[in-house]
SETOR-303953 format. One line per 8 residues: their letters; for each residue x, y, z of C-alpha. Coordinates in steps of 0.001 Angstrom, whole numbers. Example, Ala and Ser with C-alpha at 12.3 -4.5 7.8 and 13.67 -1.06 7.14 Angstrom:
as	12300,-4500,7800; 13670,-1060,7140 $
This chain:
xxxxxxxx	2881,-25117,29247; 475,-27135,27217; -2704,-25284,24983; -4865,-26293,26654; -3292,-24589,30047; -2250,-21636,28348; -5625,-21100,26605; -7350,-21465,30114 $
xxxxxxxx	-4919,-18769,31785; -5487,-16461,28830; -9604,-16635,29860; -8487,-16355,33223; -7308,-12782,32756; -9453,-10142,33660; -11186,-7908,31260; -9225,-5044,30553 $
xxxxxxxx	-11477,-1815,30311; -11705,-1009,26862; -10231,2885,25909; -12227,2299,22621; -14981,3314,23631; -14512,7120,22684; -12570,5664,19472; -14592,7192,16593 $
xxxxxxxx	-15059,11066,18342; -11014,11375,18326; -9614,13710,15993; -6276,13707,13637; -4347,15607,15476; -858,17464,14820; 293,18472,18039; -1866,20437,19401 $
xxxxxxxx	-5786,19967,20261; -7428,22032,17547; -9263,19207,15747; -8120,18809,12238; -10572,16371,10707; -13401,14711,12262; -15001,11530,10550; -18370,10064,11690 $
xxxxxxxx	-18637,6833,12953; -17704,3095,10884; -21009,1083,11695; -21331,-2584,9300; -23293,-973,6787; -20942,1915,6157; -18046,1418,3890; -16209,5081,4224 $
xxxxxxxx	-12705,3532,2982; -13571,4508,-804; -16240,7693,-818; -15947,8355,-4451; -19288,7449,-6144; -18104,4650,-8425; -17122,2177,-5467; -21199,2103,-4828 $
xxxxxxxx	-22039,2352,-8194; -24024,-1655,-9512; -24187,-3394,-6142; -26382,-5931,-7997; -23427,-7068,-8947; -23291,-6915,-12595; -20342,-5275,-14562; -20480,-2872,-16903 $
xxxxxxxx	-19400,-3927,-20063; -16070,-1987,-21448; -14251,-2104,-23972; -10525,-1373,-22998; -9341,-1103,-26922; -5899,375,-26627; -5760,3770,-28163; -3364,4280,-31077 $
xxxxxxxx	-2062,7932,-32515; 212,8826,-35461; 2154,11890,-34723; 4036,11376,-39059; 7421,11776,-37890; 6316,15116,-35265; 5655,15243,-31783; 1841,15668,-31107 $
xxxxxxxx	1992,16892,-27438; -1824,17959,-27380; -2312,14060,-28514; -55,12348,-26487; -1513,14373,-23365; -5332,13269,-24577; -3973,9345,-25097; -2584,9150,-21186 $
xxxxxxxx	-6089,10963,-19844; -7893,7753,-21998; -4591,5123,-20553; -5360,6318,-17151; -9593,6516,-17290; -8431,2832,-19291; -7021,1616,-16210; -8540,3217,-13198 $
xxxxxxxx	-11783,1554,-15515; -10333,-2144,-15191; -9275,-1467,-11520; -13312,-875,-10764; -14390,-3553,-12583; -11837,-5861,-10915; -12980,-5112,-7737; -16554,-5426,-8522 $
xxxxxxxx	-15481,-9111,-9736; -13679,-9787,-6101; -16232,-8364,-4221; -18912,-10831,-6363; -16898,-13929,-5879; -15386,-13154,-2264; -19410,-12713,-1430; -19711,-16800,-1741 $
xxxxxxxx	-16682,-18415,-2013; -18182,-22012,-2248; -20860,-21205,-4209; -20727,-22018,-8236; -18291,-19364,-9284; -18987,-19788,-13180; -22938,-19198,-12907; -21618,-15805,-10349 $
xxxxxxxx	-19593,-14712,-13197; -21979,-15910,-16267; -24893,-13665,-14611; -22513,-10798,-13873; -22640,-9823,-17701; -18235,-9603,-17784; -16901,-8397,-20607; -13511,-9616,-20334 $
xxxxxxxx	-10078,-8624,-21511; -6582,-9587,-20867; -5708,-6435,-18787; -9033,-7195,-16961; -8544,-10908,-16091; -4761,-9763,-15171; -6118,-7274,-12382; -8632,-10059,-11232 $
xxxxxxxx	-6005,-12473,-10818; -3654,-10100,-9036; -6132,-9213,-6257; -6630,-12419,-5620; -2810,-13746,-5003; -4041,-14813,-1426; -6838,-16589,-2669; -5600,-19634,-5224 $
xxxxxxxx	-8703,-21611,-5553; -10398,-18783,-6498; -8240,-17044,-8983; -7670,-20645,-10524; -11745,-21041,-11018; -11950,-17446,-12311; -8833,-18429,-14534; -10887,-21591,-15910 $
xxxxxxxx	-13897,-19507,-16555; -12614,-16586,-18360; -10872,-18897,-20912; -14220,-20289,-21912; -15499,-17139,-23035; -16021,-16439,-26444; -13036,-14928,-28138; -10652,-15049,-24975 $
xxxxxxxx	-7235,-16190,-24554; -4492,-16635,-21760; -1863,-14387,-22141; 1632,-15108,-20388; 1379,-12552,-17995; -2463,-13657,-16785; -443,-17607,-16596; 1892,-15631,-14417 $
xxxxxxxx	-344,-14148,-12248; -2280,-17579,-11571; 1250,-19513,-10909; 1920,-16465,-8378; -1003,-17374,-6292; -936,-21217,-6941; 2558,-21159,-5385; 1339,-19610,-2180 $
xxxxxxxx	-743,-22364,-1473; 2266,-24869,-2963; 167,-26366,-5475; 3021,-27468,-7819; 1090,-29620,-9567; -1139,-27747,-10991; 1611,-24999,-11904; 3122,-27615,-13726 $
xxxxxxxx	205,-28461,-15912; -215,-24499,-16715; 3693,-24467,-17559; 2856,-27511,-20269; -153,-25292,-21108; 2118,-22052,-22042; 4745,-24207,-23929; 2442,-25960,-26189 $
xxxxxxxx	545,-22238,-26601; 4124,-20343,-27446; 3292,-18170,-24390; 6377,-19752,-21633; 8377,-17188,-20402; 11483,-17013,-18029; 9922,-15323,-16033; 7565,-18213,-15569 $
xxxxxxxx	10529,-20082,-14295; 11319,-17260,-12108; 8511,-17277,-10085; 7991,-21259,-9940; 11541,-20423,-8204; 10631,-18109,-5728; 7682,-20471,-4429; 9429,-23253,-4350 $
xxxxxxxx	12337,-20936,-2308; 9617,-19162,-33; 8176,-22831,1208; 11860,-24408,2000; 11837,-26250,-878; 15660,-25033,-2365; 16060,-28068,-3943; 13280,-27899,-5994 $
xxxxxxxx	13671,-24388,-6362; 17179,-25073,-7914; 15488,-27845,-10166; 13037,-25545,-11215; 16077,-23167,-12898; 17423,-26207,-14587; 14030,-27268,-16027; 14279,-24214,-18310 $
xxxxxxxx	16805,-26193,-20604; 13985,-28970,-21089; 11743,-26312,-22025; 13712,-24781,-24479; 15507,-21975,-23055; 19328,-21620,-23359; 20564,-20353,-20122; 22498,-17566,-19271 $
xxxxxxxx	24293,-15317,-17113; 20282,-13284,-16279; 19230,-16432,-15085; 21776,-17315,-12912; 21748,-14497,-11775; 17700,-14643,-11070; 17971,-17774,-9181; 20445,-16759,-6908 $
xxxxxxxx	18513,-13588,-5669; 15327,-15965,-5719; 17313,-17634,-3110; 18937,-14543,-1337; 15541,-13056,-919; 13683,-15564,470; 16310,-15919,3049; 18729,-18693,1371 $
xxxxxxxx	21457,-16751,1332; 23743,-19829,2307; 22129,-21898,-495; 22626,-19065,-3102; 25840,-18911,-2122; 26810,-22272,-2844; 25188,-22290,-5886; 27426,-19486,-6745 $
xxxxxxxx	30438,-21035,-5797; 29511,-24330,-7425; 28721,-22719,-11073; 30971,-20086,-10783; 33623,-19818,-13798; 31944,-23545,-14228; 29081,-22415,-16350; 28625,-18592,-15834 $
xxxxxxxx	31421,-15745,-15624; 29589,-13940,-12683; 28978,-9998,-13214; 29067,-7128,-10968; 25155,-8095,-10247; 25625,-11298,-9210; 27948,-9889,-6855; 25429,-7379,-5523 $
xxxxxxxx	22473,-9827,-4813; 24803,-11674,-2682; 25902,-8395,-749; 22558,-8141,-81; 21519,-11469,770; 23915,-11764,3563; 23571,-7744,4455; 19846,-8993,5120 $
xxxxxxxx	21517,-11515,7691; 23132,-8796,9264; 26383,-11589,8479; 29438,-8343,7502; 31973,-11252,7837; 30458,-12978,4692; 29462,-9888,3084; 32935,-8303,3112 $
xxxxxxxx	34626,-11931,1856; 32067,-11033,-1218; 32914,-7596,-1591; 36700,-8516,-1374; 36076,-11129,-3816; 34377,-8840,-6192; 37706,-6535,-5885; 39725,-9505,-6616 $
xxxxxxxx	37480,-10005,-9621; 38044,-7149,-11178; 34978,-5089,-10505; 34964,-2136,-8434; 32010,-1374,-6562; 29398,1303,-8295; 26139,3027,-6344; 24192,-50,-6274 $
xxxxxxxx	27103,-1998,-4747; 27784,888,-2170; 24149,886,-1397; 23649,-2509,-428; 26671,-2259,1543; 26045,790,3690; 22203,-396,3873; 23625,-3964,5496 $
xxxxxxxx	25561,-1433,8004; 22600,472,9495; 20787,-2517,9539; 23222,-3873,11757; 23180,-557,13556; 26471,83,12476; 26042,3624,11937; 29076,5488,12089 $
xxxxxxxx	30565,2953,9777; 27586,3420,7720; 28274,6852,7361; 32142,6743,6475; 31185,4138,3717; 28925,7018,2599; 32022,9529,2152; 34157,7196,917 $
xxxxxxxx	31678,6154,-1841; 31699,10171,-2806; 35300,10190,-2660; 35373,7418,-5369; 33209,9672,-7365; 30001,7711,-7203; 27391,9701,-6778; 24906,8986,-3797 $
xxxxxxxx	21457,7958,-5392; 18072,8830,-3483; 17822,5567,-2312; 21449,5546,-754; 19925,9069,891; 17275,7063,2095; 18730,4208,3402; 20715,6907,5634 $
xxxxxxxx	17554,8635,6580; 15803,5221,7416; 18698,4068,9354; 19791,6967,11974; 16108,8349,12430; 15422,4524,13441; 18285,4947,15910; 16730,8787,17005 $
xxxxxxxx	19988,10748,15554; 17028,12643,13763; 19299,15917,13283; 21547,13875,11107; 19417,11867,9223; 17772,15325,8397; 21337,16390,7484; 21067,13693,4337 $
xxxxxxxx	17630,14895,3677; 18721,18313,3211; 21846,16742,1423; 19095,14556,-827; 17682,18049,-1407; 20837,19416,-2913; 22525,16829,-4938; 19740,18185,-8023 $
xxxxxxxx	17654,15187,-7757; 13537,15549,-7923; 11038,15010,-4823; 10848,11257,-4597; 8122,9632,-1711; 10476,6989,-380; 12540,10042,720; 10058,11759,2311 $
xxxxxxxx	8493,8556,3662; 12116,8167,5490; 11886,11786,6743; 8370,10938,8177; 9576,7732,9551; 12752,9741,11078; 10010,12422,12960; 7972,9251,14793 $
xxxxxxxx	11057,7605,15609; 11207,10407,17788; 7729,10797,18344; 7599,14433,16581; 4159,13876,15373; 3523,17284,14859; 6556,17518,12357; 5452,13902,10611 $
xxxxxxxx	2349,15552,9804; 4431,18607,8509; 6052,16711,6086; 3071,14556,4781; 1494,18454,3686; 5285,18893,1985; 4691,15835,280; 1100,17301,-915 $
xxxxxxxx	2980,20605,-1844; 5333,18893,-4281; 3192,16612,-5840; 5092,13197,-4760; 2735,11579,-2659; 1696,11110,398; 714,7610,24; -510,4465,1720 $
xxxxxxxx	2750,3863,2629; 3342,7125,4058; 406,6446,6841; 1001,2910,7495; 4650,4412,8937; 2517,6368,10913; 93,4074,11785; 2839,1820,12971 $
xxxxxxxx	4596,4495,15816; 1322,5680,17344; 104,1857,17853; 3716,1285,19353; 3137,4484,21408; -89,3508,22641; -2188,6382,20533; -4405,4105,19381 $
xxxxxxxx	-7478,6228,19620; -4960,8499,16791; -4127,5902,14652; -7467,5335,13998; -8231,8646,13117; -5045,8518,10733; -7192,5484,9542; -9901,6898,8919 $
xxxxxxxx	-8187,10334,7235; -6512,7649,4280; -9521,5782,3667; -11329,9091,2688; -7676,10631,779; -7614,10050,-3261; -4548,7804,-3724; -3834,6736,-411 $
xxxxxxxx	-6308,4114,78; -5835,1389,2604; -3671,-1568,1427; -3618,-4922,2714; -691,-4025,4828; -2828,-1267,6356; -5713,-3525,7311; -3594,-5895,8695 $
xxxxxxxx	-1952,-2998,10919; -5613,-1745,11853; -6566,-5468,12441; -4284,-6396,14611; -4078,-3067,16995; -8132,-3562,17379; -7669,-7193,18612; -5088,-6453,21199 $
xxxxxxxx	-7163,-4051,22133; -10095,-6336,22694; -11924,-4579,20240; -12487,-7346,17999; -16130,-5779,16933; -14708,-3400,15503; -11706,-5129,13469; -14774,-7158,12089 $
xxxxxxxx	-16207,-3802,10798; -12641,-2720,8845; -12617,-6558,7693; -15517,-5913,6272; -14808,-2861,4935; -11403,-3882,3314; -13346,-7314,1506; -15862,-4796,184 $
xxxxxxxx	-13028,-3277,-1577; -12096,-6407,-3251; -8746,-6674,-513; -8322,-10235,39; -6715,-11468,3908; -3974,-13335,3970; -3139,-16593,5742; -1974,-14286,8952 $
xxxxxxxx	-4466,-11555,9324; -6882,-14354,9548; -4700,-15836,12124; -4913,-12702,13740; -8700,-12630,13625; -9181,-16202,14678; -7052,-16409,17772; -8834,-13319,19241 $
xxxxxxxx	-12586,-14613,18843; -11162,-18044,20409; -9636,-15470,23144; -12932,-13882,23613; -15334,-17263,23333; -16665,-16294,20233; -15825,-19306,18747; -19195,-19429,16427 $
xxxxxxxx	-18129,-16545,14657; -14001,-17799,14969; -15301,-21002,13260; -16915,-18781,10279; -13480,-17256,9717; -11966,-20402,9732; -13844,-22337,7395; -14126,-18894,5231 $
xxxxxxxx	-10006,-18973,4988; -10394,-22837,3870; -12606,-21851,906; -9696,-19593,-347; -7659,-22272,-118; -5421,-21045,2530; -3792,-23721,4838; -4048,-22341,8100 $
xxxxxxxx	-1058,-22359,10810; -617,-25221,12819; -702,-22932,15928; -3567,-21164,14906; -5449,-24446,14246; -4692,-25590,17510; -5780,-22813,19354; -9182,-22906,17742 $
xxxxxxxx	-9869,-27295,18063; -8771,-26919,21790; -11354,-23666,22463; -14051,-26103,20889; -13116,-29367,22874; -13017,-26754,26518; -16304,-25978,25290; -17517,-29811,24679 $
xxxxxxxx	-17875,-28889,21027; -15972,-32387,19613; -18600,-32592,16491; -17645,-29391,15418; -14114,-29921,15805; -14279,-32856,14001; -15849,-31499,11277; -13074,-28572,10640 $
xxxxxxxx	-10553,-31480,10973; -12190,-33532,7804; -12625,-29860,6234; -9017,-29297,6353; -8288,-33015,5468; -9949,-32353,2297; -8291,-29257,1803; -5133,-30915,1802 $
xxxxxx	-5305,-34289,391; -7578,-33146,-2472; -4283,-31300,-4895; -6218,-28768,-7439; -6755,-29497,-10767; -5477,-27430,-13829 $
C-alpha cells in the first residue's frame, strides 16, 4: 500500500472516544481505591514537573552569576571528618548550582532556536566555567547546532578555555547528527591545544559505529597513531566493544580475529565484550565458540564473564539454563555480584516465575551486599510483569525506607506495564507523582514514554502540554519523540502545528526520518498545500547540503 493510501485509510478511521477525558481527577493508586495522591490539573501555563522554587526563580532569563571555585581543605596528615562532611554539602550545593544554571541556559536558547544565539547569551549576564559549559553541552546532545554555537560563544569570553572533556561533549552531539567534518577540525583543535584524549577517539568511534559507518569507525582507531598515541591492548579493546555495542558484533569479531596475537595478546576483557556482543544477538552458538576459546586461552571465566553469559541466556529465554550457569558459577567459587542477582530477577519476573526471581532477591539480600536500586528496580519490574501493582508500589516505599532510591528509572518501569495494560488514566498519575518527587524527576526517556501513550491515545493536546513542560526543564527531544509528535498531528490534520514541530526539529539540526518526512509532505499535498511542502523540502535541503562549520 502506497502513503498516500495508507494515510487516507488512517483518516478514514473513526474517532475513537477519548477515555482521557477524566485523565487528571485519577488517583495513584496501590490496589485498592483509597486515593493516595491527587494532583491538580497540567494546563500550558503550569509547569508542575519541578515545584521547588528555584526552577521559577529569573524567568527574564538572565543567570545568576556564580562562582563555582572548587573548595580546597588541609586535614596536616589527620582526618577532618567535620571538614570533609562541610566540603561535600558546598560539592553538592556546587553542582546542583551549575545544574540550575544549565537549564536556565537551555531553556533561553531552546526558546528561539534560529534566533542570534550569541546576543541570547551576551544579554543573559553568564558567568561561565568549565563545569558549567560541560552541563550545557551535555543537555544538549540531541541538539548539535546548538551546543556547537553555544561551544563557539563561550570560548570568546574573557578568560575561558575548552577543556577536553567540554571538546568531548560537543563531538558527542556532533556525531549524532554525523557531522564528521567538523569533529575533525575540533580533533586538530585539541592536538594543537595539548587537550586530545583517547577517549576523543573513542567516541569519534562509536558515531561513526552507531551510523553504519564500521569502516570509518575502524579508521578512526587507527588515526590515533597519527595523532600521537601508541596503541595498546585498552584500545583494542575499546574499539571492539564500540563495535559490539552498537550492534557490530560480526565486525568486532573480525577485527578480533584479524589483530589477534598479530598486534594485541587479547585479555580476559576482550573476551567478555565479545560474550556480550553476540549474547545481545541472542547468537549462544558464537558466544560459546568465544567462551571455549577463552578456556583454550588460558583464562577461566570470573563474575563478569559468568554474568554476561547467564544474562545472554535469559535474554534468550533460556531460563533454566540460566539458572544452572548460576550454580555452577558458585560452585567455581565466584561469588554472584548484584548485578548477576539482577540479571536473574530481570529475567524470570519478565517470564512471570515471580516466586523465583524473588528467591534471588531474597538470595541478593543475604550474600552481605548493601541495598542497591537496580535490584530493587528488578524486583519492581518482576511485580508488573505480573501485574501486582499493589506490591510494585510496596517495594518503591522499601526503596524510600533504605535510602537507595526510588528513581526515574524506577517509574518509567512502571510507567511502561500500566501503558501495556491499558491503565493509562494510572500512568499518568504515576506521572504526575515523579514530576512532584525530589530526585526522581522525569527524564527524557520518561517524556518520551508519556509522549507516545498520549498520542495513541489521540490525546495529542495534551502530549503538547508535557512537551512543553519537559523543554521548560531544559530536556531536549530527540530525533524520534519528534517523530512521534509529528506523525500524530499529520494523523489528526493538524498539520499547521505538525509543520511547527518539523521545522522546530530542523533548527536543532536533527535530520528527520525518511518515513516521518513522508508522512508529513503527502498530508500537505492531500491538503493542496504544495508551497508549503516545497518550502520544508528546500529547508531540509539546506539542512543537509550546508556541513557545519568548526
Amino acid at each position: 500500500m502506497g502513503f498516500r493510501q495508507s494515510l487516507s485509510s488512517l483518516r478514514r478511521l473513526p474517532r475513537r472516544t477519548s477515555s482521557f477525558h477524566s485523565l487528571r481527577s485519577s488517583s495513584y493508586t496501590t490496589g485498592s481505591s483509597r486515593s493516595v495522591s491527587r494532583s491538580p490539573a497540567i494546563t500550558r501555563n503550569q509547569t508542575p514537573i519541578c515545584t521547588s522554587s528555584r526552577c521559577n526563580d529569573h524567568s527574564t532569563g538572565v543567570i545568576p552569576n556564580r562562582s563555582y571555585a572548587s573548595h580546597h581543605f588541609s586535614d596536616h596528615g589527620t582526618e577532618h571528618s567535620k571538614q570533609d562532611s562541610e566540603a561535600d554539602e558546598i560539592s553538592i550545593i556546587a553542582s546542583a548550582e551549575i545544574a540550575q544554571d544549565a537549564e536556565k541556559i537551555c531553556k533561553l536558547l531552546t526558546k528561539s532556536p534560529s534566533s542570534c544565539i550569541e546576543s541570547l547569551l551576551d544579554g543573559a549576564s553568564i558567568e561561565v566555567s568549565p563545569a558549567l559549559v560541560v552541563e550545557v553541552l551535555k543537555k544538549m546532545s540531541n541538539a548539535g547546532f546548538l551546543a556547537l554555537a553555544f561551544f563557539r560563544w563561550a570560548e570568546k569570553q574573557k578568560g575561558f578555555k575548552h577543556t577536553t572533556e567540554s571538546y568531548n561533549s560537543l563531538i558527542e552531539s556532533l556525531g549524532k547528527i554525523k557531522q564528521f567534518n567538523v569533529i575533525w577540525n575540533l580533533v586538530n583543535d585539541m592536538k594543537r591545544k595539548g587537550i586530545l584524549s583517547r577517549e576523543t577517539f573513542a567516541l569519534i568511534s562509536r558515531r561513526y559505529a552507531r551510523a553504519r559507518k564500521v569502516k570509518e569507525a575502524i579508521e578512526a582507531f587507527e588515526k590515533m597513531e597519527k595523532f600521537g598515541f601508541q596503541l595498546g591492548i585498552s584500545d583494542f579493546n575499546r574499539l571492539i566493544d564500540t563495535l559490539s555495542k552498537s550492534r557490530n558484533v560480526g565486525h568486532a569479531q573480525e577485527v578480533f580475529d584479524k589483530m589477534k596475537h598479530r598486534r594485541f595478546k587479547p585479555d580476559i576483557k576482550s573476551y567478555t565484550i565479545l560474550l556480550e556482543g553476540w549474547g545481545q544477538e541472542q547468537n549462544l552458538l558464537r558466544l560459546n565458540e568465544v567462551y571455549r576459546e577463552m578456556r583454550d586461552d588460558g583464562f577461566e571465566p570470573d563474575v563478569v564473564a559468568f554474568g554476561i553469559v547467564i544474562n545472554a541466556h535469559c535474554k534468550a529465554k533460556k531460563y533454566d539454563e540460566a539458572i544452572q550457569l548460576f550454580h555452577k558459577m558458585k560452585a567455581k567459587n565466584v561469588k554472584p555480584s548484584p548485578h548477576v542477582f539482577c540479571t536473574l530477577i530481570n529475567g524470570l519476573g519478565s517470564e512471570k516465575r515471580l516466586n523465583e526471581a524473588l528467591e534471588f532477591f531474597e538470595q541478593s539480600k543475604s550474600s552481605g551486599y548493601a541495598p542497591e536500586a537496580p535490584t530493587y528496580n528488578a524486583v519492581v519490574g518482576a511485580y508488573c510483569w505480573s501485574m501486582k501493582m499493589a506490591d510494585a508500589y510496596r517495594t518503591v516505599n522499601d526503596m524510600k525506607k533504605l535510602g537507595v532510591g526510588p528513581n526515574s528509572r524506577t517509574y518509567d518501569i512502571i510507567l511502561h506495564h500500566l501503558i501495556k495494560a491499558g491503565r493509562s488514566k494510572e500512568a499518568y498519575s504515576v506521572f504526575e507523582r515523579m514530576s512532584r518527587e525530589p530526585g526522581c524527576e522525569p527524564t527524557l526517556s520518561t517524556y518520551e514514554i508519556m509522549v507516545r501513550m498520549l498520542c495513541n491515545k489521540e490525546r495529542v493536546d495534551m502530549a503538547i502540554q508535557i512537551w512543553d513542560q519537559m523543554k521548560a526543564r531544559g530536556v531536549l527531544p530527540g530525533m524520534h519523540m519528534f517523530s512521534t509528535l509529528i506523525n500524530s498531528l499529520c494523523h489528526e490534520n493538524k498539520l499547521e502545528c505538525a509543520c511547527k514541530y518539523f521545522e522546530e526539529m530542523l533548527d536543532l539540526g536533527i535530520r528527520p526520518p525518511a518515513t516521518m518526512f513522508s508522512n508529513l509532505k503527502q498530508a500537505l499535498l492531500d491538503e493542496g498545500r504544495q508551497d508549503t511542502a516545497l518550502l520544508l523540502v528546500e529547508k531540509l535541503d539546506r539542512l543537509r547540503k550546508a556541513p557545519l562549520h568548526g
